[in-house]
C-alpha positions as CSV (number, residue, x, y, z in Angstrom):
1,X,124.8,89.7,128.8
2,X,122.7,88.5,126.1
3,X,123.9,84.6,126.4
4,X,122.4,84.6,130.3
5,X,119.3,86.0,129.4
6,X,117.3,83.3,128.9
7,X,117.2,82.3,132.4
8,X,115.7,85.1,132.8
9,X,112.5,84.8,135.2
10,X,110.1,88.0,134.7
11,X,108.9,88.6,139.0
12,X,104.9,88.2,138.7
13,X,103.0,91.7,138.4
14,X,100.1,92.0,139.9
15,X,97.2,90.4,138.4
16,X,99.3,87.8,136.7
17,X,98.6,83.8,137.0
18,X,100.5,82.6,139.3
19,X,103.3,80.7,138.1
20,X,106.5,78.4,139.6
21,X,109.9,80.0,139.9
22,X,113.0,78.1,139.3
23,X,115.3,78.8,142.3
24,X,117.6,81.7,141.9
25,X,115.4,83.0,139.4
26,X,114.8,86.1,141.4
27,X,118.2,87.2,142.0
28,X,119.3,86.3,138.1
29,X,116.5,88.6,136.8
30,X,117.8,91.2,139.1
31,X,120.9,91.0,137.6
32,X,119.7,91.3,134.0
33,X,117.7,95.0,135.4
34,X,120.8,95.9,136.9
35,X,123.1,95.2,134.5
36,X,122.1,93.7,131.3
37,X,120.3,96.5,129.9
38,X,122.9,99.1,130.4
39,X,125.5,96.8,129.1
40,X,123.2,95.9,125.7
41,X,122.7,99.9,125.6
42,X,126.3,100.2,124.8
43,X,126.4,98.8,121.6
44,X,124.0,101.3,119.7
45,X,125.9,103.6,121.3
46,X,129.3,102.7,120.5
47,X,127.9,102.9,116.7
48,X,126.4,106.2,117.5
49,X,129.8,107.6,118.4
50,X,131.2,105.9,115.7
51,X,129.2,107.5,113.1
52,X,129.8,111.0,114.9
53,X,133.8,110.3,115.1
54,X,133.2,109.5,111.1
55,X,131.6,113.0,110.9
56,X,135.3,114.4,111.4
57,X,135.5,113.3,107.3
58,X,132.2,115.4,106.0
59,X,133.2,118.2,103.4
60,X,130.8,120.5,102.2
61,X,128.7,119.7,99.0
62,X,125.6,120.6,96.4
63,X,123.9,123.5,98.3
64,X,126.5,124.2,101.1
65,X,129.0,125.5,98.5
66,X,126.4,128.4,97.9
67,X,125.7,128.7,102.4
68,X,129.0,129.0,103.0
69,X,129.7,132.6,100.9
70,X,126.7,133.8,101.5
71,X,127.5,133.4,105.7
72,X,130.8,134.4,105.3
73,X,130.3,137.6,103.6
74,X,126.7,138.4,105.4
75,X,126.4,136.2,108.1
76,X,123.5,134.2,109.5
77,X,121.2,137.1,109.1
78,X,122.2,137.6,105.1
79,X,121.4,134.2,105.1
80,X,117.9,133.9,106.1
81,X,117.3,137.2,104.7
82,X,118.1,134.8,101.3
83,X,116.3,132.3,102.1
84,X,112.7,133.9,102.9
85,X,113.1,136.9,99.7
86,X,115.2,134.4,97.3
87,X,115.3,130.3,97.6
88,X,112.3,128.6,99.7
89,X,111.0,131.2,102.7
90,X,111.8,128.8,104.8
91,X,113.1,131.1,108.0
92,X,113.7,128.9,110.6
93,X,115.6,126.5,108.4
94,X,118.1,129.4,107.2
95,X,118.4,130.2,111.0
96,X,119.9,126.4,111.6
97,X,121.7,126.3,108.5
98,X,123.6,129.9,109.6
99,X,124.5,128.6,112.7
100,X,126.5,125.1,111.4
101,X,127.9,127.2,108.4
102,X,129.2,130.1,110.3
103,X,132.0,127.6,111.5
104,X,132.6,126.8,107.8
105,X,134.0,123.0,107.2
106,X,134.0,122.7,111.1
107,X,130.7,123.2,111.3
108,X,130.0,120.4,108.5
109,X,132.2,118.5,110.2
110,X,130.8,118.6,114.1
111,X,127.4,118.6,113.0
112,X,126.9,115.1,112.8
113,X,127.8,114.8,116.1
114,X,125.7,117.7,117.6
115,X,122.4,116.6,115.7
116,X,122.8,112.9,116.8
117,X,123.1,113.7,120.2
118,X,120.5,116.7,120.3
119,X,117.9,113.1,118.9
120,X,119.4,111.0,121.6
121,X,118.7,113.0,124.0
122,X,115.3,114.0,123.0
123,X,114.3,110.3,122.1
124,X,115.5,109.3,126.0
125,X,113.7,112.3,127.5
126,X,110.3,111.2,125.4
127,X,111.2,107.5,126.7
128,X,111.1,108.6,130.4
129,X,108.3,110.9,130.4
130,X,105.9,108.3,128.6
131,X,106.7,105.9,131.3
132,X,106.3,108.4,134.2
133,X,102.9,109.6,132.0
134,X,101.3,105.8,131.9
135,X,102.4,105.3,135.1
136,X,105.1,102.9,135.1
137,X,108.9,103.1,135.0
138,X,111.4,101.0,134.5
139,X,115.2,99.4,135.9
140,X,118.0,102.4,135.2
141,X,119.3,101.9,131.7
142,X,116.6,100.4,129.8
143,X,115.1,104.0,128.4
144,X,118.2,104.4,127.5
145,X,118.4,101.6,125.6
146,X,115.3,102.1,123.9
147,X,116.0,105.7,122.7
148,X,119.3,104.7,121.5
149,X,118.1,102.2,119.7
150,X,115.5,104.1,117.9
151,X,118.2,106.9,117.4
152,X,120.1,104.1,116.1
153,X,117.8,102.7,113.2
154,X,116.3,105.9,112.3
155,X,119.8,107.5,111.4
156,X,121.3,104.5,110.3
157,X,119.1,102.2,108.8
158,X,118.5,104.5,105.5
159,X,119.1,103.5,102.2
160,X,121.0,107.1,102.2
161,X,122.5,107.8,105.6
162,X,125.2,110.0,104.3
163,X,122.0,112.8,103.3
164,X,120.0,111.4,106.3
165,X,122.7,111.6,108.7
166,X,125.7,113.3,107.4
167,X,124.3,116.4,104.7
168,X,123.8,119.2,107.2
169,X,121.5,120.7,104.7
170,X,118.8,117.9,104.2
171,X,119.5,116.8,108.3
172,X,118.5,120.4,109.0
173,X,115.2,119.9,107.1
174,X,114.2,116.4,107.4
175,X,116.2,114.8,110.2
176,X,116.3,116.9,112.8
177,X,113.3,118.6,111.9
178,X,110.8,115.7,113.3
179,X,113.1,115.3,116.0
180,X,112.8,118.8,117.0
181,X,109.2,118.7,116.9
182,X,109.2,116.3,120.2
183,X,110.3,119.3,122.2
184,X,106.6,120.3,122.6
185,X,105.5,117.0,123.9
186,X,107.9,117.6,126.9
187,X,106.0,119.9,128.6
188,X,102.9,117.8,128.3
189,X,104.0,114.4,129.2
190,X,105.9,116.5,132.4
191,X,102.2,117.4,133.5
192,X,103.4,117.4,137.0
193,X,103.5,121.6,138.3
194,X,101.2,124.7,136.9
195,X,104.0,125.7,135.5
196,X,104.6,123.2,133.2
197,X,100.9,122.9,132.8
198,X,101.1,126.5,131.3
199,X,104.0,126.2,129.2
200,X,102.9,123.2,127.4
201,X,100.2,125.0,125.1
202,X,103.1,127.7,124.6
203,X,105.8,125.4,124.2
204,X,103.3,124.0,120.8
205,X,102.6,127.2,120.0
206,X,106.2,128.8,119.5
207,X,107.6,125.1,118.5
208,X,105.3,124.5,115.8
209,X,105.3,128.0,114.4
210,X,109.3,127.1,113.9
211,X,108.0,123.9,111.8
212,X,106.7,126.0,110.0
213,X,109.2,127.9,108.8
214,X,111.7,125.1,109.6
215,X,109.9,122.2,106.9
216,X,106.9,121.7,105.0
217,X,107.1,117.9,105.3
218,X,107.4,118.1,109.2
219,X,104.5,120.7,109.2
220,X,102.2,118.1,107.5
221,X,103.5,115.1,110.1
222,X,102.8,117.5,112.8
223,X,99.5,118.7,111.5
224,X,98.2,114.9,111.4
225,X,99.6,113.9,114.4
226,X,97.9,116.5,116.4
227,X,94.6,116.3,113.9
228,X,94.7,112.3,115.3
229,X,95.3,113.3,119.1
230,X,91.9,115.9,118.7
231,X,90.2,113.1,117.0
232,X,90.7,110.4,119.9
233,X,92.2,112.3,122.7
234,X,89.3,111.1,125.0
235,X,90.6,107.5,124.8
236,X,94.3,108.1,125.2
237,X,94.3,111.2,128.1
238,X,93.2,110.3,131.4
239,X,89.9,112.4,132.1
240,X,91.7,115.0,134.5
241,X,94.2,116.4,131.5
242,X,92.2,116.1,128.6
243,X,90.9,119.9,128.3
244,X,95.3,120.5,128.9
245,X,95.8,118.2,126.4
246,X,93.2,119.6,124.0
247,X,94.5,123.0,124.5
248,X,97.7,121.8,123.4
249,X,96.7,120.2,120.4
250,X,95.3,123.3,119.2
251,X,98.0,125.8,120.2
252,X,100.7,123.3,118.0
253,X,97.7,123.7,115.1
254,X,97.7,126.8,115.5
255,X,101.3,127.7,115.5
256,X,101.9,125.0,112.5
257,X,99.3,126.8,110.4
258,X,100.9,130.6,111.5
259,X,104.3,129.5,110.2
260,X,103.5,127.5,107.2
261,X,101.2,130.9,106.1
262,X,104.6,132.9,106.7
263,X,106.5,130.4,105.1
264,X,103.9,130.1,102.0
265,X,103.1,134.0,101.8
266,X,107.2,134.8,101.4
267,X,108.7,135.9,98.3
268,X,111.4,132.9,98.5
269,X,108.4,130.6,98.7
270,X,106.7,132.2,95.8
271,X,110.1,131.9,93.5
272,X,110.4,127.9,94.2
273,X,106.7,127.0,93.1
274,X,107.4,128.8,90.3
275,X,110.9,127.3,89.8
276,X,109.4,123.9,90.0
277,X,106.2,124.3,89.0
278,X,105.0,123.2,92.2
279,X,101.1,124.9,92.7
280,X,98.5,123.3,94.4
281,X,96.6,123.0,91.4
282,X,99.6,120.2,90.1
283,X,99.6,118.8,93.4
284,X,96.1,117.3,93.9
285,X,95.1,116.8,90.3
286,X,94.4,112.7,90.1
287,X,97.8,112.2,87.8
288,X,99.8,113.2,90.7
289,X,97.8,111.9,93.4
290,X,98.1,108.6,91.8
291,X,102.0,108.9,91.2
292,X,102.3,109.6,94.9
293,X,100.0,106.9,96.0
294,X,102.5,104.4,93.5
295,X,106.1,106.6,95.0
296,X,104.8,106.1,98.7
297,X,104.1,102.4,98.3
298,X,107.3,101.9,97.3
299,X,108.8,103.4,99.9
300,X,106.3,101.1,102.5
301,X,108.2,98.0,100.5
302,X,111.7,99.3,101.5
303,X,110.5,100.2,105.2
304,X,109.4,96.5,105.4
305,X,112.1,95.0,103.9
306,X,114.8,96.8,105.7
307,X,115.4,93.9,108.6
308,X,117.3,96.3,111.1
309,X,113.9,97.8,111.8
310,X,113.6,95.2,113.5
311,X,116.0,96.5,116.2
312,X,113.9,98.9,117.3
313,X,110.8,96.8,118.0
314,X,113.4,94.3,119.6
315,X,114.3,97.2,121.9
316,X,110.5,98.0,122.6
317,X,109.7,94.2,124.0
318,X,112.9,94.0,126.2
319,X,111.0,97.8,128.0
320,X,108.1,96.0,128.1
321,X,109.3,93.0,129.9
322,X,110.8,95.1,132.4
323,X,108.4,97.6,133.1
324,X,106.8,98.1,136.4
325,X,103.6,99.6,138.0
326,X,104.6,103.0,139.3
327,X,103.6,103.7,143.3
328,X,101.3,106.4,143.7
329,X,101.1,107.7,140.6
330,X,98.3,108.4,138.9
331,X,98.8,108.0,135.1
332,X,98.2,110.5,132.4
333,X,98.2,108.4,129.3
334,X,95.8,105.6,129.2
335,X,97.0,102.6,127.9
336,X,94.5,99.8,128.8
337,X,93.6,99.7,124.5
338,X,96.5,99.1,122.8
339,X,95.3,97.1,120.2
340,X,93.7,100.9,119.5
341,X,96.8,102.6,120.0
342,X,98.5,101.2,117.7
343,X,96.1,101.0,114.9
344,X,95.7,104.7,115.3
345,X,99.2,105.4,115.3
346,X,99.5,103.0,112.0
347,X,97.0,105.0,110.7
348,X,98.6,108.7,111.4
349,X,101.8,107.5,110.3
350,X,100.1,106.4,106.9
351,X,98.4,109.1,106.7
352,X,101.3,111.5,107.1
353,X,103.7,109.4,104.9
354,X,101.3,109.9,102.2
355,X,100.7,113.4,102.2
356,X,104.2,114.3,102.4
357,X,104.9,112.5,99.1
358,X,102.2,114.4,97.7
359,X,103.5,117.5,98.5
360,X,107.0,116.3,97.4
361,X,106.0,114.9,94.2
362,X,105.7,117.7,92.2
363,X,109.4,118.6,92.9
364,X,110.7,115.2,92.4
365,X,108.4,113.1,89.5
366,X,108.4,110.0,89.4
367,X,111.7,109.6,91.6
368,X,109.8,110.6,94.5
369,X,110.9,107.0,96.1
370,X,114.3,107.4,95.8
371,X,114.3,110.7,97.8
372,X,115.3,109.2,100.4
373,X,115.5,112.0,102.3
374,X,112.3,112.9,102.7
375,X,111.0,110.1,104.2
376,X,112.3,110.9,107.5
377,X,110.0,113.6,108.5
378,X,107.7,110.7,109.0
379,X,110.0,107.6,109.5
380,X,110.1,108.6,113.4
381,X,106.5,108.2,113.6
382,X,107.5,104.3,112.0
383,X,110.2,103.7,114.4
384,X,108.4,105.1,117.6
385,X,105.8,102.7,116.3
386,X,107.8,99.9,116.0
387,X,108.6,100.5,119.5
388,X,105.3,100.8,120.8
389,X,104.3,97.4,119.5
390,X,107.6,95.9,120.6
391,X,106.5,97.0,124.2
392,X,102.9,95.9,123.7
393,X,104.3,92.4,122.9
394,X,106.5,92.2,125.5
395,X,103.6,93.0,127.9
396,X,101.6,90.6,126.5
397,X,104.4,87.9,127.0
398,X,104.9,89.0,130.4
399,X,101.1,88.2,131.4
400,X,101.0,85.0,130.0
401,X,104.2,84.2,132.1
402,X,105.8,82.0,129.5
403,X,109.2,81.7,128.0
404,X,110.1,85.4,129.1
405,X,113.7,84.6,128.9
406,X,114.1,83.3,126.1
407,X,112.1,86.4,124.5
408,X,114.5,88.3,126.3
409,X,117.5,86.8,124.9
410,X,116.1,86.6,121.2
411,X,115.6,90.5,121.7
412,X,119.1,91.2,123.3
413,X,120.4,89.5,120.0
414,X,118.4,91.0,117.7
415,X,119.7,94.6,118.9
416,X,123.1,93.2,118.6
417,X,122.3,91.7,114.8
418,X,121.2,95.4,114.1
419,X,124.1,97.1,115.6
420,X,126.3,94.8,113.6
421,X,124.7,94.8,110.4
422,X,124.0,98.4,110.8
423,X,128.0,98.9,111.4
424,X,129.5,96.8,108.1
425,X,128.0,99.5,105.7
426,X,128.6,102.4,107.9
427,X,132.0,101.1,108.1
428,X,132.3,101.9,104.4
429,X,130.6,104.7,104.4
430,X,133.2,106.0,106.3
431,X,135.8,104.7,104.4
432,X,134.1,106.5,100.6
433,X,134.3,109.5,103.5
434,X,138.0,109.7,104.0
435,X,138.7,109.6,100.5
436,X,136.9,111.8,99.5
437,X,138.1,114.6,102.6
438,X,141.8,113.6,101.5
439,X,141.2,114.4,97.9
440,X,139.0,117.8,98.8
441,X,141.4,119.1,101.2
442,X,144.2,118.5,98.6
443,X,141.8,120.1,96.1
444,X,141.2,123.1,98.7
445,X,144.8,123.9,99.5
446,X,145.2,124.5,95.3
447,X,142.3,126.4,94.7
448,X,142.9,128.8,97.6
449,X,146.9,128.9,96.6
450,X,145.9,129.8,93.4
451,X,143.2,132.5,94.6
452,X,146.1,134.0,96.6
453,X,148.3,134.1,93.4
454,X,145.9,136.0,91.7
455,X,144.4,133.7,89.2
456,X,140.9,134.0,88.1
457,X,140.2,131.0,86.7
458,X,141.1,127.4,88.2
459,X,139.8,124.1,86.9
460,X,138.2,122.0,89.3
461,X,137.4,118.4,89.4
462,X,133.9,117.5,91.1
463,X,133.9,115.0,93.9
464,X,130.8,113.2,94.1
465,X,130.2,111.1,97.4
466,X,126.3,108.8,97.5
467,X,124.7,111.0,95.2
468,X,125.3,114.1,96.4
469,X,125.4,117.3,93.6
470,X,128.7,119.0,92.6
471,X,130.1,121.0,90.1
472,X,130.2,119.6,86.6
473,X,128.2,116.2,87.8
474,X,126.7,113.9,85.1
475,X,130.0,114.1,83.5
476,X,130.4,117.5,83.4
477,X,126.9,118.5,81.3
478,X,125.6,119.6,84.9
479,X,127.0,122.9,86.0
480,X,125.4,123.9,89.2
481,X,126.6,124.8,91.8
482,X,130.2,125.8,89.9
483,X,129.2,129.8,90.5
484,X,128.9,129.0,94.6
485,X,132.1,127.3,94.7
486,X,134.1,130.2,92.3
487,X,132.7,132.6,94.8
488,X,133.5,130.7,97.6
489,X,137.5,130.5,96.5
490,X,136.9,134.4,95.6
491,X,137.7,133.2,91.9
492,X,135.5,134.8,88.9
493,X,135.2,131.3,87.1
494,X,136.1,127.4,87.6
495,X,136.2,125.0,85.0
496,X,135.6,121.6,84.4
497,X,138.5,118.5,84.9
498,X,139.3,115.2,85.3
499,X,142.6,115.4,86.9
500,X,143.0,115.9,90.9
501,X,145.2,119.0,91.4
């Protein structure tokens, strides 16, 4: 559809200058809302179900070798019993990693395709509701090809989408986690019955007292994001919902701050400061603020270098060429500033992306930038931004009446380029995949034979896949987590070998 777009004609909105239409411009631009967007939604996702069909290949790895006993012998219970007295206090994340690892490998293996579709559907929801909130809407198809693209570039456009994407464990915590989080705006942006006005306040409470115990770095993006709706609130709400919308910023504070304290206050939390040495007193002194400062800017210059991003704000024009004045609807959001808008969301979104590499750096040093990981409890707030501006460009093109096709057309490619380039490396990523689920399930099928047989003691050879820990990495010198994967195989001891079984 992309190669007819640009003789695209945009119909005038209201208010526009008046312009000349070539003849059968009308009925051409009809068929790009009818059809064009739908068909350019299919390619992000095809990828998407591409990358979940790839999930079928995921094995489990690093700390899923110690879940997967633990679940097995105690269930999801004796699991976030562990986490909040033992490892991190963090209760609702052992809650989400119970349910995935109570299937055992299927759960590693479907999970991929669950949690993608769980942030589709959110992302397409959020897409739809904003529209109806400021008032507009737009042809069937094109929110949906927004949100997929989004989806699309935030799970895929990583510099590590096997731990973004793939690694239940760090998805659970930093991937799905933000995406989660957009649940409580639903309620908000529906704004249309007293029922949903009263269940948005308790929507942000309950929702953000799970942050709390689901992810520290989430609970900071939240905190600022709802700090910067208090702070300008009266220039983004339409007058008649701003006390709702006030209300609702404080119930998500409020249930943020109730979840981190439970979180912060637990004995598992207690044991992994002191594990890593990670007190507040490390965390703010100047050294570290400094390091941070250096880790995060670094991570700005990938974010800005990484060109598929670009498929996102390519996305965001295309909705904003299309969009339409809604009939009788009075809008919610106000978006007659969005010059404003968009500084302030550049500004919460810098904001937030800093203060969760402070909080991270006393866990990681001076590597903080190549945790990827943990950038994407903020990187939504990048991508939803790259959006916005995408559709506050193609609004302004749409005014000036100029060359709207042809901006069309550049956009329809550009979300093709990113879909493709975006496909070649998770192409091979899914190749490195199969291997390595060939040569574990081989691996398996000895170690439990052996089990079976009686022995105690079974060599095993560590299968490493983009960074991820295993027994007897960095040659062999690094043990951990050879004591999770002896219990999970009911052995008393593995050792350390070269050779595949």
């Amino acid at each position: 559809m992309a190669s007819g777009a640009p003789s695209v004609t945009i119909p005038r909105q209201p208010g526009d200058a008046p312009r000349t239409e070539d003849p059968g411009g009308r009925a051409r631009a009809q068929r790009w809302k009818t059809y064009g967007a739908p068909a350019l939604a299919l390619l992000p996702l095809a990828l998407l179900t591409t990358a979940a069909w790839l999930g079928r290949a995921v094995r489990p790895s690093a700390d899923e070798w110690c879940f997967l006993p633990t679940v097995r012998d105690h269930g999801v219970s004796g699991l976030v019993a562990k986490f909040y007295l033992t490892d991190n206090g963090r209760l609702g994340n052992g809650l989400l990693v119970g349910l995935y690892a109570k299937f055992g490998v299927a759960g590693h293996q479907w999970y991929g395709a669950v949690s993608g579709a769980v942030t589709l559907g959110l992302l397409w929801a959020m897409t739809v509701l904003v529209l109806r909130a400021t008032g507009r809407s737009a042809p069937r198809g094109v929110p949906l090809l927004v949100a997929s693209m989004v989806t699309v570039v935030f799970l895929l456009a990583t510099p590590n989408t096997y731990k973004t994407f793939y690694w239940p464990a760090s998805s659970v915590s930093h991937t799905v986690a933000p995406v989660l989080a957009c649940l409580a705006a639903l309620p908000l942006l529906w704004n249309r019955t007293r029922a949903s006005r009263i269940a948005a306040p308790a929507a942000a409470l309950v929702v953000g007292c799970f942050m709390g115990t689901l992810s520290e770095e989430t609970s900071v993006v939240v905190l600022v994001v709802l700090a910067a709706l208090l702070l300008v609130g009266n220039r983004i709400f339409a007058p008649r919902v701003r006390s709702a919308a006030r209300t609702w910023c404080l119930a998500g504070l409020a249930g943020v701050m109730a979840g981190t304290l439970l979180l912060l206050t637990s004995p598992g939390s207690r044991n992994r400061r002191e594990r890593y040495g990670a007190g507040t007193t490390s965390m703010f002194a100047p050294e570290s603020l400094g390091e941070s400062l250096r880790g995060f800017l670094e991570i700005l210059g990938t974010l800005l270098s990484t060109w598929q991003y670009l498929g996102a704000v390519a996305a965001g024009v295309l909705l904003g060429l299309l969009v339409r004045d809604r009939a009788g609807g009075a809008p919610v959001l106000l978006t007659g500033r969005p010059g404003f808008l968009l500084l302030t969301g550049a500004g919460t979104f810098l904001a937030a992306g800093y203060l969760c590499t402070v909080i991270t750096y006393p866990l990681f040093g001076t590597s903080v930038s190549s945790a990827t990981r943990t950038w994407n409890d903020y990187l939504v707030l990048y991508v939803l931004l790259l959006a916005g501006g995408g559709a506050v460009l193609g609004r302004a093109l749409l005014r000036r009446g100029r060359h709207t096709g042809a901006a069309a057309a550049v956009c329809a490619v550009m979300c093709a380029a990113t879909c493709v380039g975006l496909a070649v490396p998770l192409g091979e990523l899914g190749t490195d995949m199969s291997l390595r689920a060939a040569r574990w399930d081989r691996q398996d099928r000895w170690l439990r034979n052996g089990a079976a047989l009686g022995v105690r003691v079974l060599p095993y050879r560590p299968l490493p896949i983009s960074g991820m820990g295993e027994p007897f990495g960095h040659h062999g010198h690094r043990v951990w987590p050879a004591r999770c994967v002896a219990d999970y195989y009911h052995l008393e001891k593995i050792t350390y070998t070269q050779r595949l079984p």
